[in-house]
C-alpha positions as CSV (number, residue, x, y, z in Angstrom):
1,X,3.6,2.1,-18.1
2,X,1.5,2.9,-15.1
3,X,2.4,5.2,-12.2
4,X,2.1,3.0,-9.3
5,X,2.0,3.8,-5.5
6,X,2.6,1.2,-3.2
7,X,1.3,2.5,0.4
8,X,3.1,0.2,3.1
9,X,6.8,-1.1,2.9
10,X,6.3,-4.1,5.0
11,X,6.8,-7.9,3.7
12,X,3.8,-7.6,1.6
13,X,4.2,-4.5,0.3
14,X,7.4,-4.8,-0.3
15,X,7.1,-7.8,-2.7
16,X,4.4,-6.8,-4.6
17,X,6.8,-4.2,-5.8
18,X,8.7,-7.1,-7.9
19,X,5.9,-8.0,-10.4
20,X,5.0,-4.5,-10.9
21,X,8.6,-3.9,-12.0
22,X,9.0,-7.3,-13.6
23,X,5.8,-5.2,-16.1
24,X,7.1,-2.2,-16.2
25,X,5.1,0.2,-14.1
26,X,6.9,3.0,-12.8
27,X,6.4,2.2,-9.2
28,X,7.1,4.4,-5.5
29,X,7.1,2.8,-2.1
30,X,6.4,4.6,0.8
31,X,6.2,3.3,4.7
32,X,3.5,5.5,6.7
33,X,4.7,4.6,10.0
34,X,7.4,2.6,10.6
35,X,10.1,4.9,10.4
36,X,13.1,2.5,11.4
37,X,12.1,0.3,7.9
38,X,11.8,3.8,6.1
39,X,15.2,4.3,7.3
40,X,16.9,1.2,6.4
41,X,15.3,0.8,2.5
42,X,16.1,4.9,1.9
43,X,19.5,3.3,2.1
44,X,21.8,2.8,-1.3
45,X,21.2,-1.1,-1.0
46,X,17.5,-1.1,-0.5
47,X,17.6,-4.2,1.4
48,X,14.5,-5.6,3.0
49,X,15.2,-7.0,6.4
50,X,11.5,-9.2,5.8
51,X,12.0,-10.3,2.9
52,X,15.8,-10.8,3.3
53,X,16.1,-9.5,-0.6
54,X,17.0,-6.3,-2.1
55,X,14.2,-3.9,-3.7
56,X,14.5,-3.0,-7.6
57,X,16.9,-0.7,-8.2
58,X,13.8,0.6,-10.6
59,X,11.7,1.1,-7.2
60,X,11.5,4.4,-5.9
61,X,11.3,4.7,-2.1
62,X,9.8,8.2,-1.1
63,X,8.8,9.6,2.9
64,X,4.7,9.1,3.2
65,X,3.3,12.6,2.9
66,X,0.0,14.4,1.8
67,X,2.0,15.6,-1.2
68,X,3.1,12.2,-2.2
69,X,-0.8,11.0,-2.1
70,X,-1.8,14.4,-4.2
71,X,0.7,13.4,-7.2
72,X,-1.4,12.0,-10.2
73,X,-1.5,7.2,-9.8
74,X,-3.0,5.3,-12.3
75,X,-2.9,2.8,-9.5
76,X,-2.4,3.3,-5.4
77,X,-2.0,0.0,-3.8
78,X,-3.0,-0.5,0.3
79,X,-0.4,-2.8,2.1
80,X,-0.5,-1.5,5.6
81,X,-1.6,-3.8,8.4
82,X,-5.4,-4.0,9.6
83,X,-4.7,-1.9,12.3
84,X,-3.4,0.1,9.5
85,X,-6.0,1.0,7.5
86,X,-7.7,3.6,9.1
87,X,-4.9,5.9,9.0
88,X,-4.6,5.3,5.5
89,X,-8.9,6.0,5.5
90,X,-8.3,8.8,6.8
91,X,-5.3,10.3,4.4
92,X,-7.4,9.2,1.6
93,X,-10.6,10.0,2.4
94,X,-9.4,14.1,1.1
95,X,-8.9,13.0,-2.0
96,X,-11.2,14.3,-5.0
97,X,-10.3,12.9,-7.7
98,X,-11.6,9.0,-9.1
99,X,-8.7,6.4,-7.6
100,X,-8.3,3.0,-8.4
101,X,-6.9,1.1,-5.5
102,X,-5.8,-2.2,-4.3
103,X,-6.0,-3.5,-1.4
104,X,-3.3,-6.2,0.0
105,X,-4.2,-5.8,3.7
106,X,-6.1,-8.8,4.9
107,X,-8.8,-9.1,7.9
108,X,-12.0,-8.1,8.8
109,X,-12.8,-5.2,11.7
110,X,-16.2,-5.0,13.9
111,X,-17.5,-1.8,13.3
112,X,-19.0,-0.9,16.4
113,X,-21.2,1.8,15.1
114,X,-23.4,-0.5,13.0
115,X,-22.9,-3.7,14.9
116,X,-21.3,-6.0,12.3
117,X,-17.9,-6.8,10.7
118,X,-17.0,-5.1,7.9
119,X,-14.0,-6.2,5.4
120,X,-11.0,-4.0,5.1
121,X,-12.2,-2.6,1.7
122,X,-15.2,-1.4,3.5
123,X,-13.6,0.2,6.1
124,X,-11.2,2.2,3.2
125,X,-14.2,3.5,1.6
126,X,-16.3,4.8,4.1
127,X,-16.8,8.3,3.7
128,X,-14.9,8.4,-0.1
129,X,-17.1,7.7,-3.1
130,X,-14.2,8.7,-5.1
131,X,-12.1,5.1,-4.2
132,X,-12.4,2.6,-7.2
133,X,-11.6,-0.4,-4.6
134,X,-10.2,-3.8,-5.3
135,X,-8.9,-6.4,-3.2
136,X,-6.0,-9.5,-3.8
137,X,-7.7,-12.7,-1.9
138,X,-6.3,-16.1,-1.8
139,X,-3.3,-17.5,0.2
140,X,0.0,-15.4,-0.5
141,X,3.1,-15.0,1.3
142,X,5.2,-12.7,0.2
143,X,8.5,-13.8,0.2
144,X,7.1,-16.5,-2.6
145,X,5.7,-13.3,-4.7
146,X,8.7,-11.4,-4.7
């Protein structure tokens, strides 16, 4: 069993959370900034008013913190929107340890610095060699996943 973070509570992240405890990985989802959703799933029910399902009762639903991100994840997966991500960048761009991550946030960004467009995975990584990154492709939706 893996220790898996899930980073973003929104449709997405949400329903990823079924096949990871459909395969038994121990599995936390957090919200970093929508604190009305945070609210409603740190209810008993742990209904998901995107999804219009309720979470595993196996899912753990935690505040986003610095803490939460220093605990020891075989695996943290990335599920915030693209405008997102570099909040999440920056949050993990501290950490020293190897990481494996997974990214579920889709879109590209025009990185004004460098003149070109740069994929969400590339805009994770910059300035953290530590981030072993990986991204889901394909079409999805993610009331069909969960």
């Amino acid at each position: 069993m893996n220790k898996i973070l899930v980073i973003g509570a929104g449709a997405m992240g949400a329903a990823f959370t079924f096949p990871l405890v459909d395969n038994n990985h121990n599995v936390t989802l957090t919200e970093p900034y929508d604190k009305d959703l945070q609210k409603k799933l740190l209810k008993k029910n742990k209904f998901h008013p995107a999804l219009k399902l309720k979470l595993s009762k196996k899912v753990f639903i935690k505040k986003f913190s610095l803490e939460l991100l220093d605990e020891k994840w075989d695996l943290i997966v990335v599920a915030v929107s693209s405008i997102g991500i570099e909040m999440v960048r920056q949050y993990l761009k501290n950490i020293k340890k190897k990481i494996s991550i997974l990214v579920l946030t889709k879109g590209l960004k025009y990185d004004r610095n460098n003149n070109k467009i740069i994929t969400m995975s590339e805009q994770l990584s910059k300035g953290n060699q530590n981030l072993n990154i990986s991204v889901l492709k394909g079409p999805c939706l993610a009331k069909e996943l969960a």
